[in-house]
C-alpha positions in Angstrom: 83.2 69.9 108.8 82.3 71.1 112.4 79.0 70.6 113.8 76.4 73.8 115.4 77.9 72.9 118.6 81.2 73.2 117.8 80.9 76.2 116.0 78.5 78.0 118.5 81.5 77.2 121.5 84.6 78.2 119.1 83.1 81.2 117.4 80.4 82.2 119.3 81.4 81.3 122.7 77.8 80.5 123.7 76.3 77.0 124.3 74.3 75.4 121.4 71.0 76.0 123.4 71.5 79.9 124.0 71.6 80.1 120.2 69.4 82.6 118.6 66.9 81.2 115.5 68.8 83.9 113.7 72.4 82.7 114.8 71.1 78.9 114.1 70.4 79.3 110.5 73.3 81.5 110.1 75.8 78.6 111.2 74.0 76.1 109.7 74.7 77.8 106.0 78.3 78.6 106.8 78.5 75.0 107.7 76.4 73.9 103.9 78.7 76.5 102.3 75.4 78.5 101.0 74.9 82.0 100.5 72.9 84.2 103.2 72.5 87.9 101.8 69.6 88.2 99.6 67.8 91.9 98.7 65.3 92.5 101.5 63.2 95.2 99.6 62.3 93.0 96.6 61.3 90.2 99.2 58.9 92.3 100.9 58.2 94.5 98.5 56.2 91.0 96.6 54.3 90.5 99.5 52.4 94.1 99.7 48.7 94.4 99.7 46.8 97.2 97.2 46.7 99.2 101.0 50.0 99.4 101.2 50.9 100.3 97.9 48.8 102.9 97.8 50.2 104.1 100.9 53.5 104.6 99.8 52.7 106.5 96.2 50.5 108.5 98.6 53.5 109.5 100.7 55.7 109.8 98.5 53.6 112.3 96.7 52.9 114.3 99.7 56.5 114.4 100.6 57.2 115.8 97.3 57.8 119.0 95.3 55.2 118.5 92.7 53.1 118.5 95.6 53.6 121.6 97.5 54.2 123.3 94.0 50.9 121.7 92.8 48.9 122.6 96.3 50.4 126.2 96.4 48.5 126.6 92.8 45.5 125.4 94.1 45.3 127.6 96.9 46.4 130.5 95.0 43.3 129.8 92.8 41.1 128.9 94.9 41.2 132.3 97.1 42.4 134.6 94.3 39.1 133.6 92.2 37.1 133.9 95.5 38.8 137.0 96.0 38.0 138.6 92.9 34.4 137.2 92.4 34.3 139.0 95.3 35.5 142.0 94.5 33.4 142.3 91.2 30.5 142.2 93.5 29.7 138.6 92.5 28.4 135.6 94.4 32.1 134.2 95.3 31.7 130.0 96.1 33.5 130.5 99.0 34.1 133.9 100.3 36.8 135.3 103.0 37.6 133.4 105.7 37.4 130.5 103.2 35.2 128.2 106.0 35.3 125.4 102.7 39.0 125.4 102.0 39.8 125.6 105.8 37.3 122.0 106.0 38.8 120.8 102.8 42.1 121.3 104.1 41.3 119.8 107.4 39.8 116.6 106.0 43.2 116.7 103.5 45.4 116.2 106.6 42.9 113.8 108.6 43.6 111.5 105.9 47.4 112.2 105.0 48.5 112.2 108.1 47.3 108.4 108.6 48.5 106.5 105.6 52.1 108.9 105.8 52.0 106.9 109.0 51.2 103.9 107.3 54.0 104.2 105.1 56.4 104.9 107.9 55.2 102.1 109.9 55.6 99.4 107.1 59.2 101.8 106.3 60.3 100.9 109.6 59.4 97.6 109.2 61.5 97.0 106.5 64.4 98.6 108.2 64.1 96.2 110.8 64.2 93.3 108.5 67.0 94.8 106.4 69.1 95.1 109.7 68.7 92.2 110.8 69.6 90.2 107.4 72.1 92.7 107.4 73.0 91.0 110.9 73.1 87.8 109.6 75.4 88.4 107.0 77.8 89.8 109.3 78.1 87.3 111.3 78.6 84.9 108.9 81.3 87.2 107.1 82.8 87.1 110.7 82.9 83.1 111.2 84.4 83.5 107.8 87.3 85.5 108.4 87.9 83.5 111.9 87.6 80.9 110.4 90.4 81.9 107.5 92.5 83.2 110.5 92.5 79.5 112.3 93.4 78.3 108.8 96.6 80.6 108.6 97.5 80.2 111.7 97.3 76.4 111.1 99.5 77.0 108.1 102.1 79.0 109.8 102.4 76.6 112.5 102.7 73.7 109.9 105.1 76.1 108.5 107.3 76.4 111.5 107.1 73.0 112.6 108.8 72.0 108.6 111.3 74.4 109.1 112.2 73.2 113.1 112.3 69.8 111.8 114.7 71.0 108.7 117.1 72.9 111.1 117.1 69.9 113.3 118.1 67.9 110.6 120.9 70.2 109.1 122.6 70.2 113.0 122.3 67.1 112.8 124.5 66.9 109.8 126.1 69.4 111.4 127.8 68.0 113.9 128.4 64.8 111.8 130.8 67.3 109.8 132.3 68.6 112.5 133.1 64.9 114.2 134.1 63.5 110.5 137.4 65.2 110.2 138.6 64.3 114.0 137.2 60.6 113.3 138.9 60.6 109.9 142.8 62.3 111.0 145.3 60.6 111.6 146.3 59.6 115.6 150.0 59.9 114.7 149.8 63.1 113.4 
């Protein structure tokens, strides 16, 4: 089996030295013959804290139906009971312009927006790990198929080189059949 070197010149057409960490370990499985895909998510989905958990339910809850539906309800209670405590002439909790909900809301989106950032951030992450194993298995899929196409072509000129050597030998006999029947006549004839 070929060496890094050998492959990063043939396949690569880059030096060993310019070799990526990345493009290293990728040749040097192609040359053990191991597998190089394995499922990104699960790998760093094990190694998230309690924070970052918690950051994604959160996001993915605030990104969600059952949340607007579930906020939209809220509001509507919130300043149709103040509205109608007010109304009745009773002491409403929080009375038009709603100063409480506008500070409860307020503090709501300090603290979404962040850890929806969070999320994002450690999303994006993940994306760039899953492209770049995604990377790797390309390229090894590649050296693959080159290599499969040096095989065939290795094959076919095997191939041709039998069948050369065959029609070589068959003028060859040939020509012994075509001088036979002159050596074999008769000179008186």
């Amino acid at each position: 089996m070929k060496d890094i070197a050998t492959l990063a010149r043939q396949f690569l057409h880059t030096r060993p030295e310019d070799l990526t960490e990345r493009e290293r370990r990728v040749l040097e499985r192609f040359i053990e013959r191991r597998r190089i895909s394995r499922n990104v998510s699960k790998m760093l989905d094990k190694d998230m804290s309690f924070g970052d958990r918690l950051a994604d339910k959160v996001a993915a809850f605030g990104g969600s139906w059952k949340f607007i539906i579930l906020f939209g309800v809220v509001l509507a209670l919130w300043i149709g009971g103040n509205t109608i405590l007010v109304l009745g002439k009773a002491d409403a909790f929080d009375p038009y312009p709603f100063i409480f909900l506008n500070l409860i809301l307020s503090m709501l989106a300090a603290i979404q927006a962040p850890v929806i950032m969070m999320s994002q951030n450690r999303q994006a992450s993940k994306d760039r790990a899953a492209a770049g194993y995604d990377y790797e298995v390309n390229l090894k899929a590649e050296l693959e198929i080159l290599q499969l196409h040096e095989k065939l072509d290795e094959m076919r000129q095997n191939q041709l080189t039998t069948v050369l050597e065959q029609q070589a030998a068959q003028l060859a006999l040939l020509e012994k059949l075509v001088q036979a029947p002159r050596d074999g006549a008769p000179q008186g004839a």
